[in-house]
N, C-alpha and C positions, 0 to 999 in steps of 0.2 A: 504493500500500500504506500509506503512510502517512498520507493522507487516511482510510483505511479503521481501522487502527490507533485514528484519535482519535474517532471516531465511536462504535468500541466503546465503548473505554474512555470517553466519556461517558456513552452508553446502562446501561455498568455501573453508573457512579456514580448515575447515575437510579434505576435499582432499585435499588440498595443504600439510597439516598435514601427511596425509598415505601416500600421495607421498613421501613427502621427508624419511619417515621412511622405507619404502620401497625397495627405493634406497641406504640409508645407508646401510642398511641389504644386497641386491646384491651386494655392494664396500666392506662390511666385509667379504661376502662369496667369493667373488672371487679373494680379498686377499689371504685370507687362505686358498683355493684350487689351489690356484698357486704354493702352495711347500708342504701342507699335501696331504696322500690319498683321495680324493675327495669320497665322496657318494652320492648316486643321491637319489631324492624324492622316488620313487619305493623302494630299499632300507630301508630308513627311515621306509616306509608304511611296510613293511615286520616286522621288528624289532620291531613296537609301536604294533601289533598284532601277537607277539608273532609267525610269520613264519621266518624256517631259509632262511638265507644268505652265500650262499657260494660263496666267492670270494678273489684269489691271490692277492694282489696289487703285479704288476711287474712292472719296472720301461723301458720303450721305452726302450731301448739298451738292454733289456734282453727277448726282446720278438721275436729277429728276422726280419729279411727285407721280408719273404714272407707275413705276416698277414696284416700289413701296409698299402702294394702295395695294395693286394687283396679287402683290404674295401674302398681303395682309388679310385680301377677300376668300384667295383660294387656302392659304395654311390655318390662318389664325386670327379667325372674324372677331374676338373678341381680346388680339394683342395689348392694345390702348388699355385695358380695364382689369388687366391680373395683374400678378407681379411675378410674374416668368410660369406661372402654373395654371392651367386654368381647371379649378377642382369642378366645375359643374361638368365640364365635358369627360373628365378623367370618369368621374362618378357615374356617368350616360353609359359609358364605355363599358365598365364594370357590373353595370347592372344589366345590361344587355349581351353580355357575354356568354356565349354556351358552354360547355365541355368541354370543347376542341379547344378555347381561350378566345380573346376577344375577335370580333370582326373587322374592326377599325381603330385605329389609334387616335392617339388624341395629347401625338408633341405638337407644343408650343412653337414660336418660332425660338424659345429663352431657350427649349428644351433639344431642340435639334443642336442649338450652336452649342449647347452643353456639351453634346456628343458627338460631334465634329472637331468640336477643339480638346476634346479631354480624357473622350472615351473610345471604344473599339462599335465597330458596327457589330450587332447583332440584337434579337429580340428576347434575349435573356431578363429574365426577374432581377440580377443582379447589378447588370447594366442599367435598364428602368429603374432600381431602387440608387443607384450613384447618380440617375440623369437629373432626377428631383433636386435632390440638394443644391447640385449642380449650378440650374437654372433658376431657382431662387438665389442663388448667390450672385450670380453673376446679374442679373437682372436688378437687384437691389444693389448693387456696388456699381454698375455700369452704366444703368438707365436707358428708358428706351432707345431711345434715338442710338448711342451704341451697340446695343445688340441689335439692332436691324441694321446700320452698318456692316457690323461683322460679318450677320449672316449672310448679306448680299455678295459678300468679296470672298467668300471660305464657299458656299452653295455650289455644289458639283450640278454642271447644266451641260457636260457632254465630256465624253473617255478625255482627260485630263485638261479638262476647262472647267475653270473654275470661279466665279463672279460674277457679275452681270455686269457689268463692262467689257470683259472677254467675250460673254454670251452675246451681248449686243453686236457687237464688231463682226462675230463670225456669223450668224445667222441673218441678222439683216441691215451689216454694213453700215452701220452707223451707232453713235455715241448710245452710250443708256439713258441718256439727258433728254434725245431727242424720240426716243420712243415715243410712236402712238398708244393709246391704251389699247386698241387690239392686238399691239405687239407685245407689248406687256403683260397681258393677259395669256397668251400664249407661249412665254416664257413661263410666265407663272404653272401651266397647266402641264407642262413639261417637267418640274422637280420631283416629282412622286416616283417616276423614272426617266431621269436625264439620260440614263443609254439608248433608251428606246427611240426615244420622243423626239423628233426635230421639230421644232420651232417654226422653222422655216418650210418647212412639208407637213405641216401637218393635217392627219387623218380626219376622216369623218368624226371618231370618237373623240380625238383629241379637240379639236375643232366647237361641239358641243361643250366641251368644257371648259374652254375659253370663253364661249359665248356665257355661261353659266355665270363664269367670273368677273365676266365684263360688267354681267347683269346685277350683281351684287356691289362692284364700282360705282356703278352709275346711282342705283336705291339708295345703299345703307351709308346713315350720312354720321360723322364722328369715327369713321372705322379708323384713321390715321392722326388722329388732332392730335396723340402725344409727340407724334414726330415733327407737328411744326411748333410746338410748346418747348420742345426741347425737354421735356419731363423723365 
C-alpha cells in the first residue's frame, strides 16, 4: 500500500506539474497573440513539413464590414452578445443530441480560434472541454473586435490559404475590403469545409447557403455593432 500510496502521489505531482506548465504556455501565447500576427496549429503543421503557407495578415479595419457581418450571420449569429461561449446554443445542442452524440455543433467564432490557435483538430470531449476555457479567456482578455480579427487571418479557406485576405485575392481577385456581400457571403459559406468548397465555383448547395446568409445580413440588424464599438 505504501508502494502504491507514493506512486500516486507522484503521478499527482506530475499532472499538477503539466498542468501548470500548460497553462503558462496558453497565458504566454495568448499574450502574444493579443498584438503579434497570431498563427494557428495547422499553420505550424504546414511549415514543420515543409508545405506552403499563404496568408495576408490584414489588420480588422482593412478588411471591410461585408466579411465580418457575413461569418458573423453564417458561424455565430449571436457573436456580439456572449463572451466567447454561447451557452443557449451549447445547451440546444445537448438536448437535442441522440446516442450517436450531437448532430450539430455549436463553436463560437471565440471557440474555433480557441482551437486553431491552441488546440489539435479533432471532436474529442477533451479537446471540447480545453476549447471552453479557452474561448472565454481569450474573448474576455482580447475583446471582440480581436478575436474576429484573429479569426479572419488564422481561418483555413483552401489547402494552405489561410485569411481572408489571401481568400479574397485568390478566388475573386481582389482586396477583402472591396468584397460585395455576395462575395462575402460565399466565403463565409465555404469555412465549414474550405477543401471542398470554392468560392469562386460555387455549387447549387453551396450557393443556397450563401443566399441563406446573405439573407440573415441583410434582416438581423445588431448582429456586428460590437465590432464597430470596439467592445
Amino acid at each position: 500500500m505504501a508502494f502504491l500510496r507514493t506512486i500516486f502521489r507522484w503521478l499527482l505531482r506530475w499532472l499538477l506539474r503539466a498542468a501548470l506548465i500548460l497553462l503558462l504556455l496558453f497565458a504566454a501565447l495568448a499574450a502574444l497573440w493579443a498584438y503579434a500576427p497570431a498563427v494557428s496549429t495547422l499553420m505550424l503543421a504546414r511549415w514543420a513539413t515543409f508545405r506552403p503557407v499563404e496568408r495576408v495578415w490584414t489588420p480588422l479595419e482593412r478588411l471591410g464590414p461585408a466579411l465580418p457581418l457575413a461569418v458573423i450571420a453564417a458561424e455565430d449569429g449571436r457573436f456580439c452578445r456572449h463572451r466567447g461561449v454561447d451557452w443557449l446554443a451549447l445547451r440546444q445542442v445537448i438536448d437535442e443530441a441522440s446516442e450517436d452524440g450531437p448532430a450539430r455543433g455549436a463553436s463560437t467564432i471565440a471557440m474555433q480560434s480557441a482551437k486553431n490557435l491552441f488546440l489539435w483538430p479533432s471532436r474529442s470531449a477533451l479537446r471540447k472541454g480545453l476549447e471552453i476555457p479557452a474561448a472565454l479567456a481569450i474573448d474576455g482578455i482580447w475583446g471582440k473586435r480581436r478575436v474576429m480579427e484573429v479569426y479572419l487571418n488564422i481561418a483555413e479557406w483552401g489547402e494552405g490559404l489561410f485569411g481572408a485576405e489571401a481568400a479574397a485575392q485568390r478566388y475573386f481577385h481582389k482586396s477583402a475590403a472591396a468584397l460585395t456581400p455576395r462575395e462575402a457571403a460565399l466565403l463565409a459559406a465555404a469555412l465549414p469545409n474550405p477543401l471542398r468548397r470554392d468560392p469562386a465555383r460555387a455549387g447549387p448547395q453551396q450557393r443556397r447557403i450563401a443566399a441563406a446568409i446573405l439573407g440573415r445580413m441583410d434582416s438581423a440588424k445588431g448582429l456586428a455593432d460590437c465590432l464597430k464599438t470596439g467592445d
